[in-house]
N, C-alpha and C positions, 0 to 999 in steps of 0.2 A: 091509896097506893097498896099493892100486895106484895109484901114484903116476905122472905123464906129465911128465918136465922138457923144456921146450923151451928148446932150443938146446946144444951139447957142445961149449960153449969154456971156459975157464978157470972159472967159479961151476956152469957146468951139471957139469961130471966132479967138481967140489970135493962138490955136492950128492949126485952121484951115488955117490959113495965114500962119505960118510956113510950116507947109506938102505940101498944095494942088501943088506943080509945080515937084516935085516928085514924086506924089502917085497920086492912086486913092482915094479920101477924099470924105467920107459918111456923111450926117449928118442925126442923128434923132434930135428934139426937139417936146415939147407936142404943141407948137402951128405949125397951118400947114405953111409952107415957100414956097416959089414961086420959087424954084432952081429944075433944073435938079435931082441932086444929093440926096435929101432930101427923106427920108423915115419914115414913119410914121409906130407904133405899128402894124397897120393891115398888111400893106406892107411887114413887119420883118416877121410876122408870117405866112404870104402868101406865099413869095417866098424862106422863107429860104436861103437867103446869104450867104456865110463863108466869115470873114473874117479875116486877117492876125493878126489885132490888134485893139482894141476894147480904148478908151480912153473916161472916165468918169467925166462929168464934176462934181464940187464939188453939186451943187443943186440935183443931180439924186440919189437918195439914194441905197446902194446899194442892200435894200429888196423888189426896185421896180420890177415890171414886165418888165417893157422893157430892165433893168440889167442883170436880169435874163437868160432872151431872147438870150440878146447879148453874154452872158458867151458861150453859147450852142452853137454859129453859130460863137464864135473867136478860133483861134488856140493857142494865149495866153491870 
């Protein structure tokens, strides 16, 4: 499954440790991070992604732009 978690503070790495040895595990967060995997707002809207499952952490509100974003390019 290709999963995109936004945001990589304490529930986003909690989630992220769960999933990553099964899936493919995305992360966005607003500051930029030094991983493979990491995607940043320009990135999202650049290459347009899909992904399987989209997991919000509590700090991303959900009237943000990169929420938004992510609604359009998950399948749930």
């Amino acid at each position: 499954m290709k999963i995109l978690i936004l945001g990589f503070s304490k529930s986003g790495r909690a989630s992220y440790e769960l999933l990553k040895d099964n899936n493919q595990v995305y992360i966005y967060d607003k500051k930029k991070l030094k991983v493979d995997n990491y995607y940043s707002f320009t990135k999202l809207k650049k290459e347009l992604p899909f992904f399987d499952l989209v997991i919000r952490s509590p700090g991303i509100k959900q009237t943000s732009k990169v929420y938004q974003l992510a609604l359009i390019l998950s399948k749930k």
